[in-house]
C-alpha positions in Angstrom: 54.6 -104.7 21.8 52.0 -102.3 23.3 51.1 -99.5 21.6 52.1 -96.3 23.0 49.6 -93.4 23.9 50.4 -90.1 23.0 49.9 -87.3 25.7 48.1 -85.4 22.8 45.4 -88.3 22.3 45.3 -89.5 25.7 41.3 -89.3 26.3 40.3 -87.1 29.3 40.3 -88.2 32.8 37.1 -87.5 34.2 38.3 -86.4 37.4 40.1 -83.6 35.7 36.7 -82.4 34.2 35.3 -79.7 36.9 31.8 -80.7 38.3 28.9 -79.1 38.3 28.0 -76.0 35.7 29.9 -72.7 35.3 28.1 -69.9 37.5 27.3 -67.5 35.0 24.9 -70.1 33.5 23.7 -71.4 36.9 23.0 -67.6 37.5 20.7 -67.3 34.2 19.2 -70.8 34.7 17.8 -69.3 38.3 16.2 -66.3 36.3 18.8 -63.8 37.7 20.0 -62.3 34.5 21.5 -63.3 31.1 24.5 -65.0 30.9 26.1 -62.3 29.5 25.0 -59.5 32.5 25.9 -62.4 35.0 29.1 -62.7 33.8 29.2 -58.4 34.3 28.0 -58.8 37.9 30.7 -61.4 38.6 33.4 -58.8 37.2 31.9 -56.3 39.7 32.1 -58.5 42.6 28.2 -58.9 43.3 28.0 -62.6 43.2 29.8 -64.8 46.1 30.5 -68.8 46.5 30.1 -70.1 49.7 30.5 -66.4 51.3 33.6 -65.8 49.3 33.5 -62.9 46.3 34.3 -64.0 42.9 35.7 -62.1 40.4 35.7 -64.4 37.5 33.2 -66.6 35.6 35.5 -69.3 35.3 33.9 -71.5 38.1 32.1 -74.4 38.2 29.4 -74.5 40.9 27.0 -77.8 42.0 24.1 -77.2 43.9 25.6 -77.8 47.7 27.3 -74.3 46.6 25.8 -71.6 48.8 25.5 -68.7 46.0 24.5 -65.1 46.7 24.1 -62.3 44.4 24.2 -58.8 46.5 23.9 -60.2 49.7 20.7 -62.3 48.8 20.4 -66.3 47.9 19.4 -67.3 45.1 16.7 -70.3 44.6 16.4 -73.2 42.7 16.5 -73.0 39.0 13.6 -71.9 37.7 11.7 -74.2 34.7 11.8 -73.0 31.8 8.8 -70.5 30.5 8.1 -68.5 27.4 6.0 -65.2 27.0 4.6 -63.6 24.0 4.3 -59.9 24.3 2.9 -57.4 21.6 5.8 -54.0 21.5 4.5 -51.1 21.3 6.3 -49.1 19.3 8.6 -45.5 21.3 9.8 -48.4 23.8 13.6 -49.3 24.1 14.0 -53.3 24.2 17.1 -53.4 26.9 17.1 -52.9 30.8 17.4 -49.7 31.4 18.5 -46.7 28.8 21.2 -44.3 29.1 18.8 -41.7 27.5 16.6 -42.2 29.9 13.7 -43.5 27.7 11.1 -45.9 29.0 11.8 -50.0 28.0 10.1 -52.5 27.9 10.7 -53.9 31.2 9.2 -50.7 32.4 5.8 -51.4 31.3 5.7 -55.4 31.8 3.0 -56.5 34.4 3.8 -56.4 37.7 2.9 -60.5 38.3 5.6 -61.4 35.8 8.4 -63.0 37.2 12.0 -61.5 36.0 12.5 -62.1 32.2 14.8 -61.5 29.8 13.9 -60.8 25.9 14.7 -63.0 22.8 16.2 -60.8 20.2 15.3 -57.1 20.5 13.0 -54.7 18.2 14.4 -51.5 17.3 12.4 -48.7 19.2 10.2 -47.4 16.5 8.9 -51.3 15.4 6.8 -53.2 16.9 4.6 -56.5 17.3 6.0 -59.9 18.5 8.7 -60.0 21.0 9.4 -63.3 22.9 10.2 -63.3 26.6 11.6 -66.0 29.1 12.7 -66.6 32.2 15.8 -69.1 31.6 18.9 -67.7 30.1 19.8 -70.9 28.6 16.5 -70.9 26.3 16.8 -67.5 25.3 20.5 -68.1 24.0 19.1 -71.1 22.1 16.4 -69.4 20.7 18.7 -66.4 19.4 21.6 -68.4 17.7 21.5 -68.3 13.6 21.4 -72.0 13.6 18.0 -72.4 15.5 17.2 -71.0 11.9 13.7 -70.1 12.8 12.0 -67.9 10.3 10.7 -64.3 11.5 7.8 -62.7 9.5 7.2 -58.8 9.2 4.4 -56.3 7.8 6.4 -53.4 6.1 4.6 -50.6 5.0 6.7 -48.2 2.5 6.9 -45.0 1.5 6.9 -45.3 -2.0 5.3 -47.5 -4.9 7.5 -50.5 -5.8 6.8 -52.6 -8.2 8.0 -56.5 -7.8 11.1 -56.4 -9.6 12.6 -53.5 -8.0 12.3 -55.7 -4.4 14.9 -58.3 -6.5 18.3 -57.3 -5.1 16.7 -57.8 -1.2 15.3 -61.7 -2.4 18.6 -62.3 -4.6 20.5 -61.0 -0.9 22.0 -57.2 -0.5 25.3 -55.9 0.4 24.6 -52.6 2.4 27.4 -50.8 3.4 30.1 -53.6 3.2 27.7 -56.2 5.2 25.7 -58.8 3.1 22.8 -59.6 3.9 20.9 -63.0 3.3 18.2 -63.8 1.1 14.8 -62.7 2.3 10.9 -63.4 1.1 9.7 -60.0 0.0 5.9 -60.2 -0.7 4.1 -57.2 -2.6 0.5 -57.0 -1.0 -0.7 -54.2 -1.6 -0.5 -50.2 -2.5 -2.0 -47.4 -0.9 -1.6 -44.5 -1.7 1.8 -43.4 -1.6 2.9 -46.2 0.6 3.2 -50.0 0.1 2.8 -52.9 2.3 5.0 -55.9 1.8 5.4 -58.8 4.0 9.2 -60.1 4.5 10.2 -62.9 6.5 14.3 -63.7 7.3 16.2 -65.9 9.1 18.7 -63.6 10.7 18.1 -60.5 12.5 20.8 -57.6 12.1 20.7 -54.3 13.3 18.0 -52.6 11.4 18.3 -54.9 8.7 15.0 -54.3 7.2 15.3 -50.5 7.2 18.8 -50.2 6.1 18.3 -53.1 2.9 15.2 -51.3 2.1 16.9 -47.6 2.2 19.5 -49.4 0.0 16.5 -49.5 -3.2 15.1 -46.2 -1.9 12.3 -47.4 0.1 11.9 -45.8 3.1 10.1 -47.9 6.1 7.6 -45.9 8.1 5.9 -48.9 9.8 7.0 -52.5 10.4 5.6 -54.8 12.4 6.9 -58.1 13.5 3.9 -60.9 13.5 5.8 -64.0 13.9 8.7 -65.6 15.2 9.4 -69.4 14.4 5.9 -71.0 15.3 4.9 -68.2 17.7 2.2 -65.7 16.2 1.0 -62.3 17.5 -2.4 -63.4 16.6 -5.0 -61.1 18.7 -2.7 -59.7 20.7 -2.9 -56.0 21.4 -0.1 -53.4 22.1 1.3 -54.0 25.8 -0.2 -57.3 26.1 1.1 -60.2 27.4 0.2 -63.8 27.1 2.1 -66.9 28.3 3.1 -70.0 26.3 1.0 -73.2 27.3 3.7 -75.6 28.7 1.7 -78.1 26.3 3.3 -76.0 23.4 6.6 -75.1 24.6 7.3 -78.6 24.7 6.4 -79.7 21.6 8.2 -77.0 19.6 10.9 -76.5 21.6 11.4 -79.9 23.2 11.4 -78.4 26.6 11.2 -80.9 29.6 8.9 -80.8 32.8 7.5 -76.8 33.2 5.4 -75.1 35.4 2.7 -77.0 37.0 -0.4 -75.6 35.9 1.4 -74.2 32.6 -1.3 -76.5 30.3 -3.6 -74.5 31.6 -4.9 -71.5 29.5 -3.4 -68.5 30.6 -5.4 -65.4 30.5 -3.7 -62.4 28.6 -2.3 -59.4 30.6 -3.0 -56.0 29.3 -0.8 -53.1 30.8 -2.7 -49.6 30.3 -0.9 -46.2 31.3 -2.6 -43.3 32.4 -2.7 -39.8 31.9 -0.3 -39.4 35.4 2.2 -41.8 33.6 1.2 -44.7 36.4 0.6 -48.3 35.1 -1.9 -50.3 35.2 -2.8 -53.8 34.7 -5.5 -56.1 33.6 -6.9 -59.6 32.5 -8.2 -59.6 28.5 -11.1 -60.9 30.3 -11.5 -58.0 32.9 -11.4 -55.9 30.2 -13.8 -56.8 27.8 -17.0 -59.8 28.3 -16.1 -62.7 27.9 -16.8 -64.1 24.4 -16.0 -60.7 22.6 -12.5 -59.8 21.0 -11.0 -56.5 22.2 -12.0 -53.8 19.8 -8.9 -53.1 19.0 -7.7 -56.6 18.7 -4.2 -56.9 16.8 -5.8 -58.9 14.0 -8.4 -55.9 13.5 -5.6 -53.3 13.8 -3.3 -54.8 11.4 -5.9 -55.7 9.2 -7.3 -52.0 8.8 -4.1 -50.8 8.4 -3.1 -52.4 5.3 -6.5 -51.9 3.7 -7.8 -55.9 4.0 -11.1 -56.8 5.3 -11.5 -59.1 8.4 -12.1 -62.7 7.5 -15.4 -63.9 9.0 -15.4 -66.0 12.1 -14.5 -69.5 11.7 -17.5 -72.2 12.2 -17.8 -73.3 16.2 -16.4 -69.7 17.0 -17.7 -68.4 20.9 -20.7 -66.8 20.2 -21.2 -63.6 21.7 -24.6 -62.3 23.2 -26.5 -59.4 22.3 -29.0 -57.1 24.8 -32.9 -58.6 24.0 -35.1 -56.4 21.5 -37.6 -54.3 23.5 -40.3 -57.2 22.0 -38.4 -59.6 23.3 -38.0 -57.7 26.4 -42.1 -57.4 27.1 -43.0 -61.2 25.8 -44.8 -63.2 28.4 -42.5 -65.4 29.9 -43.2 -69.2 29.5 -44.9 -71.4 32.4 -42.7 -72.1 35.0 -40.0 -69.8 34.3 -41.2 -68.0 37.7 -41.0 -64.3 35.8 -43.6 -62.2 35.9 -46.9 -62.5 33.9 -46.7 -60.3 31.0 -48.5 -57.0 30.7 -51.7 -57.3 28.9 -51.9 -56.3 24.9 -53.1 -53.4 23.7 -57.0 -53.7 22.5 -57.8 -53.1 19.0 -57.2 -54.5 15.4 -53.4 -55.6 14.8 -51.6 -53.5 12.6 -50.9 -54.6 9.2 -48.4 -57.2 8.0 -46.0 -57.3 5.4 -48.3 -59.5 3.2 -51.1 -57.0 4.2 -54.4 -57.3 6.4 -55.8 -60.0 3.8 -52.5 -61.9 3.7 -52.0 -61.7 7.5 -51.9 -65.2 8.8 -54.2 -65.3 11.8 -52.7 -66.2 15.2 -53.5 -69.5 17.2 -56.9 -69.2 18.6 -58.3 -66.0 17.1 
């Protein structure tokens, strides 16, 4: 006797599975906004299917679907791109502010195509803050189970010694919400402050701050120089510099990107003005080529917490100095099609450091 099927473990038909992808996600994968603000524009009837306006995210949409946010079509889904960007620290990470403080997106060059942040910094940290252009990355990249480890310079008020940072390694409880584990490194004091290097796993509203408060250290710097395998490196404050598609690939697994995105990318600096206008430049527009900014990020960070800069690594760009003025007035050598040298001064030589007896003579004299 056949077994009978019960309606509760009946396997799915696929013809009652909707096709195609739900529209807030289409919406993020074509670089319009986050999922989540997509979802807000649906509500307030700015998106339309096929010239009809939906009020509800729970659609499914393929791509013969004529879709139009505000009266305008959207394109193609953008591929997937990644961003570093150096904070600066007074700017609000979100959209726009109700206080009317300037954001991030503000002060983002103009060539940038729209983006959407990973995470957020608080408005008086700073340092590394991811940016992309596909909703559906940036979601991956900011759930707890990505796991990916986030590194900070601290610098303290204060003069802790290393078991007083205990309870934030062992994991704190501040204000009735625990907080995990973290790596709390002593580097250095000076002063009356102290610089510490922390790295977690989770990122909480002001969780640094608030677990530090909670042993009486007050944070009056902090800095955020890595996130997973992206570091700030030389990055300066306001610069931007785009992910090789090389890269994004092999950490994140990415498919196909942008065409020419194994290229190198040159950084983008933004620089404000006394008039409050913006203004933006290639790292290599801004300084010759071979030379780090003189205010590079590594420098910066570096003289901040009191270390000295580690020498340039062997096969390093050399950079090029101007010519002494003896190198300047040397007779140029045959063929080089300069012209002939002025003639030398008459008279003895003057002394050299061995002395006129020690002098070794030159070639024909």
């Amino acid at each position: 006797m056949a077994e009978k099927t019960s309606p509760k473990t009946a396997p799915k038909s696929a013809a009652n599975t909707p096709e195609g992808d739900r529209i807030a996600k289409v919406l993020s994968r074509a670089g319009v906004a986050s999922r989540r603000e997509a979802e807000r524009m649906i509500e307030l009837g700015e998106v339309a299917v096929n010239g009809k306006v939906i009020t509800s995210p729970a659609l499914n949409v393929t791509s013969r679907d004529k879709i139009t946010v505000r009266g305008e079509l959207i394109g193609e889904p953008e591929q997937a791109r990644l961003w570093l960007y150096y904070k600066p620290d007074g700017l609000v990470t979100s959209e726009s502010d109700e206080k009317g403080r300037e954001t991030v997106f503000d002060n983002l060059p103009e060539e940038l195509p729209r983006v959407m942040s990973i995470g957020r910094l608080d408005l008086n940290s700073e340092g590394l803050l991811l940016l992309t252009n596909d909703g559906a990355l940036k979601r991956r990249l900011e759930l707890p189970s990505t796991g990916w480890l986030r590194k900070y310079r601290v610098r303290v008020n204060g003069n802790p010694m290393d078991p007083d940072l205990e309870p934030l390694r062992r994991g704190i409880t501040v204000e009735g919400e625990k907080f995990q584990p973290m790596s709390v490194v002593l580097d250095r004091i000076q002063g009356a402050n102290a610089w510490l290097t922390v790295g977690l796993r989770e990122g909480k509203n002001r969780e640094i701050r608030r677990a530090m408060a909670a042993i009486n250290l007050t944070v009056n710097r902090l800095i955020r120089i890595s996130y997973g395998p992206f570091r700030l490196g030389d990055l300066t404050p306001g610069q931007v510099e785009e992910v090789r598609g090389k890269v994004l690939r092999d950490q994140l697994g990415e498919g196909p990107t942008v065409d020419d995105a194994d290229k190198p990318r040159k950084p983008t600096r933004v620089t404000r003005s006394t008039t409050g206008a913006t203004r933006t430049t290639t790292a290599a527009a801004a300084k010759p080529r071979g030379a780090k900014p003189a205010g590079s990020g590594l420098r910066e960070l570096s003289q901040a917490w009191g270390e000295a800069i580690a020498p340039k690594p062997a096969g390093a760009r050399k950079t090029f100095t101007a010519k002494t003025d003896a190198a300047k007035t040397a007779a140029p050598r045959s063929g080089a099609g300069g012209k002939p040298a002025a003639p030398r001064p008459s008279g003895p030589r003057p002394a050299g450091p061995r002395g006129p007896s020690g002098a070794r003579p030159r070639r024909g004299e």
